[in-house]
N, C-alpha and C positions, 0 to 999 in steps of 0.2 A: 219586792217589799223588804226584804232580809236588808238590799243595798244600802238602800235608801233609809232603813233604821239605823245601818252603823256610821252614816255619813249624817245623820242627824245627831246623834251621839256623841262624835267626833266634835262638832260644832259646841254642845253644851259644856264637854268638858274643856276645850280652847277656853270658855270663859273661866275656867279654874285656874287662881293661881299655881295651885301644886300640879299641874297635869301644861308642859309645855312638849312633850316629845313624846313618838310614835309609840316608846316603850310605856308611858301613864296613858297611855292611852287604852291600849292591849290591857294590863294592869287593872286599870279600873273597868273598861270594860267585864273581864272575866269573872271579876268575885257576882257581879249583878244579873253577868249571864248562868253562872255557876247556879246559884238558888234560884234563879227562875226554870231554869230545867230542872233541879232537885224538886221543885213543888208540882211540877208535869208529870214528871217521872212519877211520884207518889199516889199524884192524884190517878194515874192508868193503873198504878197497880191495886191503887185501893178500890178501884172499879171492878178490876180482875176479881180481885178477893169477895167483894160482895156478890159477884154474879157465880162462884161457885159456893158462897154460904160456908165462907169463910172470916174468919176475923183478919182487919189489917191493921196494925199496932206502925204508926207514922214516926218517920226518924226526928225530924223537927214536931218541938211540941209547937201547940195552937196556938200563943202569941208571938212565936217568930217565926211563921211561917209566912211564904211569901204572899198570899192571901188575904193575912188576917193587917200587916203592917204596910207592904209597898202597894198593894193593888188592893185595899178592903174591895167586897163586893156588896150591893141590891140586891134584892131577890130576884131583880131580871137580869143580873149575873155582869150590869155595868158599871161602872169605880163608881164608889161611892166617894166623892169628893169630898163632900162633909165631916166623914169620920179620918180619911187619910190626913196623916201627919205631913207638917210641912215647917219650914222654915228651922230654928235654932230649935222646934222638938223633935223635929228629923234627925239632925245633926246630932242630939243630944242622945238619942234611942239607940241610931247605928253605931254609936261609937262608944257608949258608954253599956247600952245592955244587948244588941244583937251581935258584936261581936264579940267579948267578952263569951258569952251562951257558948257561941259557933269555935269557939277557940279549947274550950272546956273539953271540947267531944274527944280532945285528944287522951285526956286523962281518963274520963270515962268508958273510952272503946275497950271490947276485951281482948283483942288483935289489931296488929299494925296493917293488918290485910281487909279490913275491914270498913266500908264505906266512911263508918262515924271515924274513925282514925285520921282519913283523907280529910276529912271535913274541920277536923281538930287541925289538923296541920297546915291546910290550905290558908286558913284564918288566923294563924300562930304565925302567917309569914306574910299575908301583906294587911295594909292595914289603906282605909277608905281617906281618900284626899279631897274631898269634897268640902270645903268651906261652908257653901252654901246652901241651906237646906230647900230652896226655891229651884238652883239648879239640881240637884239630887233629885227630886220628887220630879221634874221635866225630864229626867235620866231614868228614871223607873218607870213612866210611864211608856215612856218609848220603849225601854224593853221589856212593859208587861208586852205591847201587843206582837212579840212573836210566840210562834206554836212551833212545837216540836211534835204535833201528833202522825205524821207520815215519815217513812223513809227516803224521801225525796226532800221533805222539809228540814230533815235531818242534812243529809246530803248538801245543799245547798247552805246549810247553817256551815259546815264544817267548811266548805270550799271557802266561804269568805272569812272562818275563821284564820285559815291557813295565809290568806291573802292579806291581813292584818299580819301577822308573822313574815310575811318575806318584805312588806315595808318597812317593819321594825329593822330588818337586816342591810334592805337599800339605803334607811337612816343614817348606817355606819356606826359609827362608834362602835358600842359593844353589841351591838342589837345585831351582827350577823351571825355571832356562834349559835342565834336561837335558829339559823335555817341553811339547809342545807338542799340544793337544790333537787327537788321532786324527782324530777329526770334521771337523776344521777341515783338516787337511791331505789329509783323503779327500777332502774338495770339492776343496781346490787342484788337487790331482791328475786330477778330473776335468774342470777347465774348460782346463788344458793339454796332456791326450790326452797322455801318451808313446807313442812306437810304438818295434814292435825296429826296432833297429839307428841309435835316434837315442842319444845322452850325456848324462844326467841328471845336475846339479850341485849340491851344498849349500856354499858354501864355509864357512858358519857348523853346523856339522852337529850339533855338543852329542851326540845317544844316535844319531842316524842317523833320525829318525822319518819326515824326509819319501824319506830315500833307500826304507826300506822299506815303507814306504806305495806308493812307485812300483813297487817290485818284485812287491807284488805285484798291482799293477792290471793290470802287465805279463805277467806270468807267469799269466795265470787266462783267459787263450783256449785256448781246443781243437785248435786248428788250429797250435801252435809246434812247429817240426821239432827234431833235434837238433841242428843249425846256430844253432837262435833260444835254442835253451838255452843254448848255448857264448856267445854273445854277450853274454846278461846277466847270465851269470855273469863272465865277464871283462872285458868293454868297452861298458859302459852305466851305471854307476854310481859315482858319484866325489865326496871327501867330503875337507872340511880342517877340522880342527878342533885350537885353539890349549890347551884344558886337557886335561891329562893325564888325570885320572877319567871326562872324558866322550871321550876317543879311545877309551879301554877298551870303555869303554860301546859306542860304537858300533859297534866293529868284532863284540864279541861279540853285539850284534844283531842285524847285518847276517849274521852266520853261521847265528843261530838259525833266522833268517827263509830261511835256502837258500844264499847267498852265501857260498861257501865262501874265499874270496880277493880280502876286501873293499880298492878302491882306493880307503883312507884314509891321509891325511897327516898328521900329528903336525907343525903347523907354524901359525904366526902369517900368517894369509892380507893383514892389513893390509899387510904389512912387503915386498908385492910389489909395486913401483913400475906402475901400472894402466897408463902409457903403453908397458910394454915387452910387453903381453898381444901374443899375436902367435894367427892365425888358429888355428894347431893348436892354439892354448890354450885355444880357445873349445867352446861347448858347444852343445845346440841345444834345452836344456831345463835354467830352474836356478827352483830351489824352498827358500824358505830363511826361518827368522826370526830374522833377524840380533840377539843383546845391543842393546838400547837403554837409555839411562840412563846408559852408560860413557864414558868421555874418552880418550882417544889424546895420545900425546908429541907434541911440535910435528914430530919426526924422523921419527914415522909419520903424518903429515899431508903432508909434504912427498912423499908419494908419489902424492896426487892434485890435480887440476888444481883443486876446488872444497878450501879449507881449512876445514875445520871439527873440534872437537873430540869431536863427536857419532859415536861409534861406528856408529854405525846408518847413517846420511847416508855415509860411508865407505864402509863394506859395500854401500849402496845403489850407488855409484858404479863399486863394484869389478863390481855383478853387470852394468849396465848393458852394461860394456866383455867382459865375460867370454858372453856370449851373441851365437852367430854372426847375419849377416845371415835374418832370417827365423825366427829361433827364438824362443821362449817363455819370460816369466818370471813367477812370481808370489810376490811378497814381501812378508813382515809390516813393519809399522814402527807406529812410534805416533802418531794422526790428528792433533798437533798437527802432522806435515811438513805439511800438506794447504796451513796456512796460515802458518805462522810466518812474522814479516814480517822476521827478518833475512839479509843477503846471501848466504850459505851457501843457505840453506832456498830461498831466490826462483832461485839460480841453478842450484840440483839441479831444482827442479822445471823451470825450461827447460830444461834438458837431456833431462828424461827427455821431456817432451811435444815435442820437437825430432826426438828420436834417435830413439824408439817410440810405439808407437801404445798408449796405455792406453786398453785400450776397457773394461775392469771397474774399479771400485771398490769391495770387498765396505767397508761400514764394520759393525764389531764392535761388540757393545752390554760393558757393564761387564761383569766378572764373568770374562770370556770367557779370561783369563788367571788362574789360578787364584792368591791371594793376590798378583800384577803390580800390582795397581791402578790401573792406568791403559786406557786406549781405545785400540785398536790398528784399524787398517784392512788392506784386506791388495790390494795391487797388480798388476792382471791388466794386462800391456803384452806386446808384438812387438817386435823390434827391427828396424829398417830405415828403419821409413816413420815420417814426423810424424803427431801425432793429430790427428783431425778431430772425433771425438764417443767421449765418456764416458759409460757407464754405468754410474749407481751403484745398491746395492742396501742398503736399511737395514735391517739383520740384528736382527729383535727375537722372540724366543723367547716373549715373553709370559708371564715368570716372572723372577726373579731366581735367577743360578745362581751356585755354590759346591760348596764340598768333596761336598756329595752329591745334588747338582745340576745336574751339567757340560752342559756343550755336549755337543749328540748329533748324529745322521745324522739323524734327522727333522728338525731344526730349522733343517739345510741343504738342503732335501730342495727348496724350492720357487728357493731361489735357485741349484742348480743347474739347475734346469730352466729358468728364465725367462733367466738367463744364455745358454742356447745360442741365445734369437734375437732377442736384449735386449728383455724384453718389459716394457711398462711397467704398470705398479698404483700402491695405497698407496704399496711400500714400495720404489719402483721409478722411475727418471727417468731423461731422456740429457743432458746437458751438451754446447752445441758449442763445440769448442775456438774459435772465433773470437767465443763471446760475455764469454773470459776477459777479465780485465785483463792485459793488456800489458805490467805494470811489475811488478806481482807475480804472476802468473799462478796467486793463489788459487784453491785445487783445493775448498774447505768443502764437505763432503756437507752442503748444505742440503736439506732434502726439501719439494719444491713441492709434492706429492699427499701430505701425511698430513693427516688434519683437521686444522681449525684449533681449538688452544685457546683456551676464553674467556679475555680479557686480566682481567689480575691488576687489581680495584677499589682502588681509592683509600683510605686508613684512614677518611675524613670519609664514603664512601658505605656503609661495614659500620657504621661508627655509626647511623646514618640507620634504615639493613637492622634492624638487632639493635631500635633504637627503636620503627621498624613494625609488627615480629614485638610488640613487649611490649603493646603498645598495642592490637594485633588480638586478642593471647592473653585483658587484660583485658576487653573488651569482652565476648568469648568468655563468659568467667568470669561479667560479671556479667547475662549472659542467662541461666545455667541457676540464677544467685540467685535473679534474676525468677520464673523457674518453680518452685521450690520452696516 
């Protein structure tokens, strides 16, 4: 049913001028789906509250709620067609008084942590492209009729949320920073163990995938009390992300996925001077694949101690600082840091085998980035202690992959296992820090156990080669003359 709504929705908005790519699509999708779970949500808890004779005091007042404008009801609880608005008073309501409302909450919340905050913000940043208030009201109804009242309803809502998110990224353009493949961050996740009651960090967060990827590694033991639920739901997950479509994005993720009161930031994380990180800032688990290929103002440079103009290298620096004494990190970046020989690049990588222990190196084979085109590696380090020994792992799937080819869980399947006690093979090696170079502290996944290939011949020895070959074939040839 879920499919077959958002493939119906897809259709309505096609007929919108303002909605031609997967990204307005996602877009307007989310604000429709947002307040239609906010008014589920309300309505279970306002059940709750009556059934223990309680009061429930409703976050949306009664004429903007999703109820009373997108779906009025009968008393037999079916749209009341008659009283729903349509046409240019639709248009006229969502855009001039139901968002305008929804946008306010930002002023009115008394915390930025706070539902009504998200909802001020969420609405402060995108805005409804609906022309038509005939296609709108055909878009509303379609997504009055999903339910969100099962954990499987849920489940299923999320997976195909996510599945709109990796189209936006197959789209191209800029629609891949929002995804980062599943797989790849289900390994992350499991070579840094979160446990409850440690703080899980993205500061690069784009859709939220490694936040909920953690949540749910976190949330899937048997034994969580309701103290462990209260915890990740509110104080274990945390998330900054500087574009507007992908804060949307993520907070509505983060909801689909369980997280009812996601702690994400609407804010430019470079633009925080990294020497002013002070302990309570820190975190004890940050999981992140920070934009690479971007450049930074010299003004946002000036905020950390190594300059460089490489977004990535920045972010790298920022996570360093932002992860407590003893805590965990693991971060994408693209395998030319490993080596690049200028100052920036030699002085990140002393810091980080200085400050942390990098005992992993996953290195990613091509592909691995869905239309990215480049080689990314991804950085298993501690913070605390300097490194003594490296272990890298050469990630090759034995296929070339693409839009209908991706990276899977099997193909992670042995590097996380060989990872828990660095085991060495093929694809497999330990590096000790003391056998680095000192002046650049070249990290190159070179792999000393994969066979060796035969060296490339000479053009004068294939001449030679092809000569030999003609000259055997003749010989050949004029033996069976002979015999005939």
């Amino acid at each position: 049913m879920f499919e077959q709504t958002f493939n119906n929705l897809a259709n309505v908005l096609r007929q919108e001028a303002g909605c031609t790519t997967e990204l307005d699509y996602t877009e307007q999708t989310s604000w429709m789906l947002f307040l239609k779970y906010l008014d589920d949500l309300e309505e279970e808890r306002s059940l709750e509250a009556q059934l223990a004779g309680k009061p429930y005091n409703f976050i949306i007042e009664d004429e903007f709620r999703w109820t009373r404008w997108a779906a009025p009801r009968k008393s037999d609880g079916s749209v009341d067609h008659d009283s729903a608005l349509i046409g240019d008073d639709l248009i006229d309501f969502v855009d001039d008084e139901l968002f305008p409302y929804l946008t306010g909450f930002k002023q009115r919340a008394n915390s930025s942590n706070t539902i009504e905050y998200k909802i001020g913000e969420i609405f402060d940043e995108i805005k409804s492209k609906f022309q038509s208030g005939y296609s709108l009201r055909d878009a509303l109804e379609l997504m009055d009729a999903l339910r969100f009242q099962s954990q499987q309803e849920k489940h299923e809502l999320s997976a195909l949320y996510e599945e709109k998110i990796r189209n936006m990224g197959n789209a191209g353009r800029n629609g891949g920073e929002y995804y980062t493949p599943r797989a790849l961050i289900r390994s992350m996740v499991q070579v840094t163990r979160p446990q409850i009651g440690e703080k899980v960090y993205d500061g690069a967060c784009g859709s939220a995938g490694f936040l909920c990827e953690a949540y749910d590694y976190m949330k899937d033991r048997s034994d969580l009390t309701t103290g462990d639920v209260e915890i990740l739901q509110n104080r274990t997950f945390y998330g900054k992300e500087k574009k507007s479509l992908a804060y949307v994005i993520a907070i509505m993720n983060l909801i689909l996925h369980g997280v009812d009161t996601p702690n994400i930031l609407h804010t430019n994380t470079l633009s925080e001077n990294v020497l002013d990180i002070q302990e309570k800032d820190r975190y004890d688990v940050v999981l992140a694949n920070p934009p690479f290929g971007g450049t930074e103002r010299p003004e946002v440079q000036q905020n950390f101690p190594i300059k460089t103009g490489e977004t990535a290298f920045l972010f790298l620096q920022h996570f360093i600082r932002s992860i407590k004494a003893g805590g965990r990190g693991a971060v994408v970046i693209k395998n030319t840091f490993l080596s690049n020989s200028d100052n920036a690049s030699k002085s990140l990588r002393q810091e980080l085998l200085e400050t942390c222990n990098l005992h992993t190196v996953l290195d990613c084979p091509s592909g691995t980035f869905i239309g990215a085109g480049v080689k990314t590696v991804v950085l298993f380090f501690e913070k605390g202690a300097p490194t003594r020994k490296t272990w890298y792992y050469q990630l090759d799937p034995g296929r070339n992959m693409g839009k209908t080819n991706p990276l899977n869980d099997k193909d992670l399947k042995e590097f996380v296992e060989l990872q828990a006690g660095f085991g060495e093979s093929e694809k497999s090696w330990i590096v000790d820090a003391a056998d680095l170079d000192q002046e650049s502290f070249d990290l190159s996944a070179k792999n000393p156990n994969a066979p060796e290939e035969a060296p490339l011949r000479e053009p004068i020895e294939i001449i030679e080669a092809i000569e030999a070959l003609d000259e055997e074939a003749a010989e050949v040839l004029a033996g069976i003359r002979g015999m005939l």
